[in-house]
VOPAGU-2260 file (C-alpha; in pm, 1 decimal, decimal comma):
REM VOPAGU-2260
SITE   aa  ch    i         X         Y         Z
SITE  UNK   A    0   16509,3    8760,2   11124,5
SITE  UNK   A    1   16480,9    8885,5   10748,5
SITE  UNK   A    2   16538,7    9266,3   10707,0
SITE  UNK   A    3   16261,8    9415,4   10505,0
SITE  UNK   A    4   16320,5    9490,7   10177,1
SITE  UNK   A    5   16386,7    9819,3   10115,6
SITE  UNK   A    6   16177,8   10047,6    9903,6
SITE  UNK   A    7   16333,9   10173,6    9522,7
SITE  UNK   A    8   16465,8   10496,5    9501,8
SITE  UNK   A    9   16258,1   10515,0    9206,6
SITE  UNK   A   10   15947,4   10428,5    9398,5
SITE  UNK   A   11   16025,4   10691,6    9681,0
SITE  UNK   A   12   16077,1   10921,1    9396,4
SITE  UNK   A   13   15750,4   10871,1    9274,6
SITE  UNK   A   14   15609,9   10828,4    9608,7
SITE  UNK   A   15   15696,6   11198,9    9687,8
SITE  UNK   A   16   15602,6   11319,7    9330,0
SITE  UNK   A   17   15248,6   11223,0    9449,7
SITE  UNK   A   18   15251,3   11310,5    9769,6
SITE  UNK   A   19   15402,3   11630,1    9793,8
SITE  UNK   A   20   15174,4   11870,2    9616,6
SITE  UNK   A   21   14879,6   11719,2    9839,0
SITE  UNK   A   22   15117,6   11800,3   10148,7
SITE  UNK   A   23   15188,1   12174,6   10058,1
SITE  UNK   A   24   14827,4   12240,3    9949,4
SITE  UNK   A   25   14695,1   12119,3   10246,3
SITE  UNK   A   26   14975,0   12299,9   10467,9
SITE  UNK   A   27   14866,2   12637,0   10266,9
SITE  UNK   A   28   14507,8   12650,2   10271,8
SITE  UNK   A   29   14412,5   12428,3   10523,8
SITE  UNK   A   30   14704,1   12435,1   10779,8
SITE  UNK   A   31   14808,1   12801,5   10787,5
SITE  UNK   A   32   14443,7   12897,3   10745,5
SITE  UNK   A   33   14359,8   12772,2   11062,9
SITE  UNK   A   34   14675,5   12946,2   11210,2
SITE  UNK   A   35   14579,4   13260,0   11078,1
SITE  UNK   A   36   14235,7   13228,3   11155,4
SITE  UNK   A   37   14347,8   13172,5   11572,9
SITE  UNK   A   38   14579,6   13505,8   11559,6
SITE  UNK   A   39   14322,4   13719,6   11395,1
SITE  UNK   A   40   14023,1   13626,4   11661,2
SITE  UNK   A   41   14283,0   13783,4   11933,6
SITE  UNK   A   42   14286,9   14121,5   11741,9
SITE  UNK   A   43   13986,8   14395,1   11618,4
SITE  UNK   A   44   14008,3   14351,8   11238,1
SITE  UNK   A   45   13713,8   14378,6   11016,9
SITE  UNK   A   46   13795,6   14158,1   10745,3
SITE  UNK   A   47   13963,8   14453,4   10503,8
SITE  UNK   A   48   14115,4   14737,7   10677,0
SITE  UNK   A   49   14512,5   14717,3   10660,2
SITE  UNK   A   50   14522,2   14854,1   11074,0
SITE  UNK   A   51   14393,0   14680,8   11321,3
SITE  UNK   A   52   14482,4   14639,4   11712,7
SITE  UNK   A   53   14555,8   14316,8   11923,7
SITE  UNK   A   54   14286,3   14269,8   12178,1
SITE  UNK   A   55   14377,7   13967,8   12371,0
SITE  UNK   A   56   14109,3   13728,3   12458,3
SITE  UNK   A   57   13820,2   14013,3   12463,5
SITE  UNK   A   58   13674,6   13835,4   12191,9
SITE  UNK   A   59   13608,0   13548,8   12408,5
SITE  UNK   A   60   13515,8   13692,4   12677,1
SITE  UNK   A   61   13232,0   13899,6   12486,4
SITE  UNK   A   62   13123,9   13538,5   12388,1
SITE  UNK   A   63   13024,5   13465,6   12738,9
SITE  UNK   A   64   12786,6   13736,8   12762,5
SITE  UNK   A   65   12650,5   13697,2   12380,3
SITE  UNK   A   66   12257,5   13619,8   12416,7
SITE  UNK   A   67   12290,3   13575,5   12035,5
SITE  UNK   A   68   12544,8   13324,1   12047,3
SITE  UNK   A   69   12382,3   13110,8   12319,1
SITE  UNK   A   70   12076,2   13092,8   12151,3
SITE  UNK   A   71   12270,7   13019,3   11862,7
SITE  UNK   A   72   12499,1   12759,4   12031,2
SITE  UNK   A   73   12170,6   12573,6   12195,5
SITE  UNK   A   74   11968,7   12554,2   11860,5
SITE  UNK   A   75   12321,1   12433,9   11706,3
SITE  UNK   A   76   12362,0   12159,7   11978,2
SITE  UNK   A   77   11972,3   12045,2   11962,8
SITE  UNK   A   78   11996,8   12074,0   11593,7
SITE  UNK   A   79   12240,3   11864,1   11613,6
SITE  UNK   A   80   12165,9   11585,0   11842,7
SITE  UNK   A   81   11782,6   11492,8   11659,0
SITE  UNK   A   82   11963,2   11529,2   11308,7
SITE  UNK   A   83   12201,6   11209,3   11456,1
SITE  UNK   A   84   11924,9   11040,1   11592,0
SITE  UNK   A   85   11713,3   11083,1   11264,9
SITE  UNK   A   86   11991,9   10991,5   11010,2
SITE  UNK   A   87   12163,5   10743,8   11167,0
SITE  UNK   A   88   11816,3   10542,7   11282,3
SITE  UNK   A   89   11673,2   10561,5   10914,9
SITE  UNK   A   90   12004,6   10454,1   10790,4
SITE  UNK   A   91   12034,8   10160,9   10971,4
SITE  UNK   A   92   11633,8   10049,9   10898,0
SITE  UNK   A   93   11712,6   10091,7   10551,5
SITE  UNK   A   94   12008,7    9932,4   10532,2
SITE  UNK   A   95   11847,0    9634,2   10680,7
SITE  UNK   A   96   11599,7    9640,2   10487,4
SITE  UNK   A   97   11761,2    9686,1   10133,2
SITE  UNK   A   98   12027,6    9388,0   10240,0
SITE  UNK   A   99   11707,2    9157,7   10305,4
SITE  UNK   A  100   11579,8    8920,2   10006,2
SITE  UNK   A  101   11343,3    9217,0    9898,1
SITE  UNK   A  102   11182,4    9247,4    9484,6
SITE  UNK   A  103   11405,2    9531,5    9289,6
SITE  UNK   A  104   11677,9    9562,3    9525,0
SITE  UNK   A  105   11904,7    9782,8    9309,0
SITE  UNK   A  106   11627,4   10037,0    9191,4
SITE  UNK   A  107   11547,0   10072,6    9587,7
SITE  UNK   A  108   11921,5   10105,3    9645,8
SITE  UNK   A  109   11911,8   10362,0    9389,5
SITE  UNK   A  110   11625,4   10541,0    9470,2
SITE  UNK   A  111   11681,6   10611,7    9828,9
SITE  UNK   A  112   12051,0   10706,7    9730,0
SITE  UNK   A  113   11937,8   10984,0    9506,4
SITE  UNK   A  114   11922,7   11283,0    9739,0
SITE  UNK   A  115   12266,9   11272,5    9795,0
SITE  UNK   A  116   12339,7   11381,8    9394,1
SITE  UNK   A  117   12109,5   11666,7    9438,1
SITE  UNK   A  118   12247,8   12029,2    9490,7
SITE  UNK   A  119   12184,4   12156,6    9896,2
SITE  UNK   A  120   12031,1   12491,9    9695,9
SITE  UNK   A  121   11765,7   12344,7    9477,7
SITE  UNK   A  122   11638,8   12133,3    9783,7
SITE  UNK   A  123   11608,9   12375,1   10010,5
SITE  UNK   A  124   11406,8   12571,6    9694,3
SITE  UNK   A  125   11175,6   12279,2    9567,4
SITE  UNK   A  126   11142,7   12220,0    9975,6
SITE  UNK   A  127   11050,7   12618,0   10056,1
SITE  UNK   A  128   10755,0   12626,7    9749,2
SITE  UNK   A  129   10618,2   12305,4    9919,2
SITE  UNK   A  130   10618,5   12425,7   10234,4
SITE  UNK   A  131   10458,4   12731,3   10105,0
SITE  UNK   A  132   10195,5   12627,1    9879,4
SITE  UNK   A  133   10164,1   12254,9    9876,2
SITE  UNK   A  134   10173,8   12157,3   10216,7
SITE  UNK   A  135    9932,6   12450,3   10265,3
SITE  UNK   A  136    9671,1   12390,4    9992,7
SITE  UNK   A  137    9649,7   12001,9   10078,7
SITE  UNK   A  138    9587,7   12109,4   10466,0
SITE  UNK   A  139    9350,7   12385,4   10403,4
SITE  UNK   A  140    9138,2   12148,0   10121,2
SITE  UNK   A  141    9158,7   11878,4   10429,9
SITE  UNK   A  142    9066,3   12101,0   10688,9
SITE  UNK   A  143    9362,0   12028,2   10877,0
SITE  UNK   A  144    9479,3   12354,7   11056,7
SITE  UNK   A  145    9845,6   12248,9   11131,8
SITE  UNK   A  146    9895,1   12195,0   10769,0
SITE  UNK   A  147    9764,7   12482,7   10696,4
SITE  UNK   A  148   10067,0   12709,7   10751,0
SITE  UNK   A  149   10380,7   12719,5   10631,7
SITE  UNK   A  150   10614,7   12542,2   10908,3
SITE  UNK   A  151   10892,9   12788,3   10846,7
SITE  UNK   A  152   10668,3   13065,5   10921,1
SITE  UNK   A  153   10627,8   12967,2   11310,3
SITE  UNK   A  154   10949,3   13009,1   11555,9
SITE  UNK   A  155   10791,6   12664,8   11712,8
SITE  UNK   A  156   10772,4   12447,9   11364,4
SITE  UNK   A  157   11067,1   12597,5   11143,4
SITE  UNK   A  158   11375,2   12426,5   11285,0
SITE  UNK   A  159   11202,5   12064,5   11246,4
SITE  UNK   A  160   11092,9   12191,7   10890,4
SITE  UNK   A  161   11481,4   12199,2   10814,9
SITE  UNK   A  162   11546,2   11913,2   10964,8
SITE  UNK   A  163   11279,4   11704,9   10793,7
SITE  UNK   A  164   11508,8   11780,4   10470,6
SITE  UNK   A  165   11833,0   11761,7   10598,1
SITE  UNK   A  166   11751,1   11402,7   10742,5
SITE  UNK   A  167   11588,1   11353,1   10364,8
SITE  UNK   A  168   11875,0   11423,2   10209,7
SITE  UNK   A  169   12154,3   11290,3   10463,2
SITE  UNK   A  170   12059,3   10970,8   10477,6
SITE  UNK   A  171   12198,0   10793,2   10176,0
SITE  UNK   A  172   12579,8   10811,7   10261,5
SITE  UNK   A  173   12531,9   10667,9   10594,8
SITE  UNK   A  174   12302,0   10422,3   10467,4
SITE  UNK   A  175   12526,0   10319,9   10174,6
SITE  UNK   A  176   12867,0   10279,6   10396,2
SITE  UNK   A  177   12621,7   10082,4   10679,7
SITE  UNK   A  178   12512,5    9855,6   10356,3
SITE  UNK   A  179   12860,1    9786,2   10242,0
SITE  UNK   A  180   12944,6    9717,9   10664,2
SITE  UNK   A  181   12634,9    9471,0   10659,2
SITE  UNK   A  182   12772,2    9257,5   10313,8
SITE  UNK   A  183   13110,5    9254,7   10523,0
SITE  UNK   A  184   12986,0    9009,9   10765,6
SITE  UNK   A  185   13018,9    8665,3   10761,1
SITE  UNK   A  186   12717,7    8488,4   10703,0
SITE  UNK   A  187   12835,1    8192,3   10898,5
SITE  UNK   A  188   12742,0    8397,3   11165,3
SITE  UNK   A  189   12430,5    8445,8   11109,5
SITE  UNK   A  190   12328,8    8054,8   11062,9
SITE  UNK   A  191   12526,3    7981,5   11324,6
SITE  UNK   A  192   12270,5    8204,3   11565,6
SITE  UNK   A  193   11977,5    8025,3   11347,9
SITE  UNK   A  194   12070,9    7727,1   11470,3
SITE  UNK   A  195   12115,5    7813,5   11786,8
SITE  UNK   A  196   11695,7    7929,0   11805,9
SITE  UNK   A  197   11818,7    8288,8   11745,8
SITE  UNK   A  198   11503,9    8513,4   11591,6
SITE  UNK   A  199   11613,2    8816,7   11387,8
SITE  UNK   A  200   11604,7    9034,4   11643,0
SITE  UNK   A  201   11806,6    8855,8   11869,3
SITE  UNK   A  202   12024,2    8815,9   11531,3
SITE  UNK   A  203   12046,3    9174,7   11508,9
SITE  UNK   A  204   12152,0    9298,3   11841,0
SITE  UNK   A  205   12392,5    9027,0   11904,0
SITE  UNK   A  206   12582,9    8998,5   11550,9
SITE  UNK   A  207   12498,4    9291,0   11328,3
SITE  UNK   A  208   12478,3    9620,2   11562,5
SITE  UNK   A  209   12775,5    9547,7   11710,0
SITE  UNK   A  210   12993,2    9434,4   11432,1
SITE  UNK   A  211   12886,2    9756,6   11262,1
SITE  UNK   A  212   13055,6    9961,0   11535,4
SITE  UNK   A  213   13330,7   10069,7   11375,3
SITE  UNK   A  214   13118,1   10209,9   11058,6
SITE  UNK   A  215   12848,3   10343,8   11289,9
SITE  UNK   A  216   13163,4   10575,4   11415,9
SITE  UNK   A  217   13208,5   10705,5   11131,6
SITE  UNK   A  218   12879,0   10769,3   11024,3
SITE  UNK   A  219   12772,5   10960,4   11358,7
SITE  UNK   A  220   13095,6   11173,6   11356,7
SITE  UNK   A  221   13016,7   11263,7   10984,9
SITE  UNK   A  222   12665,7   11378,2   11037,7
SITE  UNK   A  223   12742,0   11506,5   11401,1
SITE  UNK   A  224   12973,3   11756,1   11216,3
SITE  UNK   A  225   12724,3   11798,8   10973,5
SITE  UNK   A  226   12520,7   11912,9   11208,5
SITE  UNK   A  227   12706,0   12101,6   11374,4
SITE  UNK   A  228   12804,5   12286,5   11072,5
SITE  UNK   A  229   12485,2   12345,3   10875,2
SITE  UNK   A  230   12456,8   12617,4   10687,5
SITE  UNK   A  231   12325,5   12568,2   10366,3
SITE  UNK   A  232   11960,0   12486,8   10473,4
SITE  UNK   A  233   11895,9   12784,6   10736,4
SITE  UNK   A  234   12035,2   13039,1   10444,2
SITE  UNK   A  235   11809,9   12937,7   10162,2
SITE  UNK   A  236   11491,3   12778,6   10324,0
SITE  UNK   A  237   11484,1   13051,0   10652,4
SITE  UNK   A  238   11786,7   13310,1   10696,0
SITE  UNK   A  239   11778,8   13245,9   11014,9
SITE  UNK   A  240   11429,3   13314,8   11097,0
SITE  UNK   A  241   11156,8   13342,7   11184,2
SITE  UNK   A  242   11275,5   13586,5   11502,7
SITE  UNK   A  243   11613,4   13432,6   11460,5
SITE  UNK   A  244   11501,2   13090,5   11566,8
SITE  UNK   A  245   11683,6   12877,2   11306,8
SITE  UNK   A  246   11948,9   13076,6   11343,0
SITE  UNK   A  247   12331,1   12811,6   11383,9
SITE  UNK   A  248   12650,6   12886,8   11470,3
SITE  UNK   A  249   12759,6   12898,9   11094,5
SITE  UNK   A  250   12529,3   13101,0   10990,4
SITE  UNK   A  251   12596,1   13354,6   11279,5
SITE  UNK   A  252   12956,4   13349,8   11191,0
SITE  UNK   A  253   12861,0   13464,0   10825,9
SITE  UNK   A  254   12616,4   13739,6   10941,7
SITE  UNK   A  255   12891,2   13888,0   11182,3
SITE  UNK   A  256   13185,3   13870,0   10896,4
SITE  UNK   A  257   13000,3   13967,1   10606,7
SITE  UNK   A  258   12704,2   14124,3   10704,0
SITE  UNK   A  259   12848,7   14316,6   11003,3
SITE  UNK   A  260   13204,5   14354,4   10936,7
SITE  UNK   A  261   13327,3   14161,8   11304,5
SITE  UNK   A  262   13549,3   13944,1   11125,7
SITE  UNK   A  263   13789,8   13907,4   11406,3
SITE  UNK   A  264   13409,6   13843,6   11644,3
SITE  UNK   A  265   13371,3   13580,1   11390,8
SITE  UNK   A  266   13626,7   13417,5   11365,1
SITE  UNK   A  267   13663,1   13407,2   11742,4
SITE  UNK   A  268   13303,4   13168,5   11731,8
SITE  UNK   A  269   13456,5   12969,0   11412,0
SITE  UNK   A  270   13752,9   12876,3   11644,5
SITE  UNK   A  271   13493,6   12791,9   11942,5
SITE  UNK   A  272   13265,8   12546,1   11652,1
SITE  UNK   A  273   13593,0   12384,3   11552,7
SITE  UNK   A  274   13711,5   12294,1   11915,4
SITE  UNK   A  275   13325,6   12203,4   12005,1
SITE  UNK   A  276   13336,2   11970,9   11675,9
SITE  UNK   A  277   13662,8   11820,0   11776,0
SITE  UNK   A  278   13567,0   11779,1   12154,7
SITE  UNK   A  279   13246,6   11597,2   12062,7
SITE  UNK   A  280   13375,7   11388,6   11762,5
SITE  UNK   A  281   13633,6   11289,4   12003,3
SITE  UNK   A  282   13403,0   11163,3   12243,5
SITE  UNK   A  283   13194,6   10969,6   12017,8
SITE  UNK   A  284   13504,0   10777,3   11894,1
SITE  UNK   A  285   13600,0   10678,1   12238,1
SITE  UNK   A  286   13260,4   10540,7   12327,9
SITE  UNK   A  287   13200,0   10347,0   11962,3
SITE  UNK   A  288   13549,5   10237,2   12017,0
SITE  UNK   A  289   13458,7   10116,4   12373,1
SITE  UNK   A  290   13128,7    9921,7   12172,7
SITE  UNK   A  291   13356,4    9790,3   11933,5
């Protein structure tokens, strides 16, 4: 048996060169920020005094008996779950669709990609004046009383009012990756099935869905974290209202360590989001994996 050739001292040289400074950044503000982070949520500090005390695992414990965080950890978790269901069920219709034989492909392509270049800010603007006047004026000239209101103004209506625009705007990266899955697959597969009396459904279920498992991974863990994460929307389109009904985990974690000075509080339910994020992403890999 041949022994592989070995690589150039030149090319390890450059190798490193390339590698390195990616290595150390990451080590510094990724790495040791998450060490860091863990040691501070045992200990009192409030983000800027140079004293503070090591508490143990008090922090945690208070977590337990946090009405705030529960409520905050259910609307999180529910938030979560219909934004997957939403995004990733779109994304696959339109993917199908826009890789069928359809007029003006490309400008479709293009047009239902565009959310995604738009900043998270001036959505959740453009989307809070038509919740509050548009929406409002068409319902009222239509005599329609639920359109009447604004849907962030009701503790019922505001968290699907978010996630109307977060599914708006997510949508085009999973769709896009799910489109490039779909123009992976043979198409010997597919008139194989026709000629076996296979009907597009059938052709569907049976070739496409589950040779798109491994992208459809991928895609759920990505907006799963999203989702778990999201911040952006409940700041500018609710602050957590109405009656703290929209209020996430992230956004919790920013009231308590820069609104309230808890930093250590905080960063105590940042550590408990990143485990529940890696628990969850974990578990969704193992059962795509177990599709695939």
């Amino acid at each position: 048996m041949k022994n592989k050739p070995k690589r150039p001292k030149a090319g390890r040289a450059a190798y490193m060169a390339f590698t390195l400074p990616a290595i150390i950044l990451y080590t510094v503000f990724f790495v040791f920020s998450v060490i860091y982070g863990i040691y501070y949520s045992f200990t009192n500090w409030n983000g800027y005094a140079k004293e503070y005390k090591f508490v143990g695992v008090n922090n945690y414990a208070r977590l337990f008996s946090d009405r705030v965080f529960k409520r905050a950890l259910v609307f999180t978790v529910e938030y979560s779950a219909i934004l997957v269901v939403g995004v990733i069920t779109i994304a696959l219709i339109l993917a199908v669709i826009l890789c069928s034989k359809i007029k003006q492909q490309t400008f479709f392509r293009a047009a239902f990609f565009f959310p995604a270049t738009l900043s998270l800010v001036t959505i959740g603007l453009v989307f809070n004046e038509i919740y509050y006047r548009v929406i409002p004026l068409i319902g009222k000239s239509l005599n329609i009383d639920f359109l009447s209101k604004n849907i962030l103004s009701s503790s019922s209506t505001a968290m699907w009012g978010i996630l109307i625009v977060h599914i708006w705007r997510s949508v085009s990266i999973p769709m896009v990756l799910l489109i490039a899955g779909m123009q992976n697959i043979s198409g010997d597969l597919y008139e194989a099935a026709s000629i076996d009396g296979a009907n597009g459904v059938q052709r569907f279920f049976r070739i496409t869905l589950p040779l798109l498992m491994p992208v459809l991974s991928v895609c759920i863990i990505l907006v799963t974290k999203e989702g778990l994460t999201v911040f952006d929307y409940i700041t500018v389109m609710t602050s957590g209202g109405p009656a703290g009904s929209t209020q996430s985990i992230a956004f919790l974690i920013y009231e308590n360590a820069f609104m309230n000075q808890k930093f250590s509080y905080a960063i105590t339910q940042s550590v408990v989001i990143f485990v529940l994020v890696c628990v969850v992403s974990y578990f969704q890999f193992r059962t795509t994996r177990k599709e695939d």
